[in-house]
N, C-alpha and C positions, 0 to 999 in steps of 0.2 A: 367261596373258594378263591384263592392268589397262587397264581401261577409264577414261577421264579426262577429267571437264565441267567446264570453267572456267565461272567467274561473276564478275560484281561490277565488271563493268567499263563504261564511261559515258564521259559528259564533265564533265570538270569545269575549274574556272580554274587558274590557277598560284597556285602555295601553297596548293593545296587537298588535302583526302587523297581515298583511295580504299582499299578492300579487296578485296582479290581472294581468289575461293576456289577450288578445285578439289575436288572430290569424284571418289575413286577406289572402283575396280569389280573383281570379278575372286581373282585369284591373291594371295597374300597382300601385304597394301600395306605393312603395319609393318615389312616387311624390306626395302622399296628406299628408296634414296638420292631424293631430290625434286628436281624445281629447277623452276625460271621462267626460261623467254627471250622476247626480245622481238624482233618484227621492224617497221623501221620503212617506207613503203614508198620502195622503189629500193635498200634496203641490207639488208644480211647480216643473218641470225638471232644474236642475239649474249646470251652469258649474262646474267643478271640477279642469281641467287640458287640456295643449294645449302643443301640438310640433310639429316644424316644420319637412319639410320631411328630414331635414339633422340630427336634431336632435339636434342644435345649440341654435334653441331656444324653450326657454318652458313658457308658462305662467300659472299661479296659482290663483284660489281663494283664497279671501286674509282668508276665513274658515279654509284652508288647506294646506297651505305655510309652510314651516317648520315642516310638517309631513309626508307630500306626495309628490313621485317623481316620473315623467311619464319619461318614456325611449322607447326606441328603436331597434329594431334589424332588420333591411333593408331584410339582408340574409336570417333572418327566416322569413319576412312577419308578422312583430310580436309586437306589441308592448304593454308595461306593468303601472301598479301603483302600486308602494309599497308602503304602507299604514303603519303609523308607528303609535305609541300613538294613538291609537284610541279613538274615544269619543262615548256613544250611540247616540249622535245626528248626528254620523256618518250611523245610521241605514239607509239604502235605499237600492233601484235596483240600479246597478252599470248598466252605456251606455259606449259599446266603439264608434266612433263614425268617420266618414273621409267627410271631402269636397274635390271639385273637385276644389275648388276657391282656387289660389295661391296665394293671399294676407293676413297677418299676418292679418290684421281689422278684429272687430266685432267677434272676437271666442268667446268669449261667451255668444250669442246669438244663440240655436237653429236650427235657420232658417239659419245658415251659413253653416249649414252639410245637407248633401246630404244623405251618407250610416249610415247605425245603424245597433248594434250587438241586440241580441233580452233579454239581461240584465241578471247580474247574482245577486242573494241577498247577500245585506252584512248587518250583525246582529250584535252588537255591544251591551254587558250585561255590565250590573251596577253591 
């Protein structure tokens, strides 16, 4: 079992940053894949960001490529989004997120994660 507390999330304007954190709990963290979804409200939980357990690799919605970088820290059990240029269509619940499934396929799909953090809001003004 991995327990999962997001943080770091607020309001802030467009074109402003943010960092998001998640602190994990539990079973061992350095061997699951990560990620971050976001849901905004009325629409679908939809991926955001994906890394591996090494940290080697990441993958991005092509929404948020170029603004946003998912990282890692093994030691802390920890892993983050920095949020750069933000947009208000960035507005939603922020998910951190871990599978037990060691293969890179299908991350951004939902149903490839197993543990969920319980979401922190991120608010994003015009």
């Amino acid at each position: 079992q991995v327990q999962l507390v997001e943080s770091g999330g607020g309001l802030v304007q467009a074109g402003g940053s943010l960092r998001l954190s998640c602190a994990a709990s539990g079973r061992t963290f350095s061997r699951n894949t990560m990620g971050w979804f976001r849901q905004a409200p009325g629409k679908e939980r939809e991926f955001v960001a994906a890394i591996s357990w090494s940290g080697i690799s990441r993958l991005y919605a092509d929404s948020v490529k170029g603004r946003f970088t998912i990282s890692r820290d093994n030691a802390k059990n920890t892993v983050y989004l920095q949020m750069s240029s933000l947009k208000p269509e960035d507005t939603a619940v922020y998910y951190c997120t871990a599978t037990k499934d060691t293969g890179w396929g299908g991350l951004v799909a939902p149903n490839k994660y197993d543990y969920w953090g319980q979401g922190t809001q991120v608010t994003v003004s015009s």
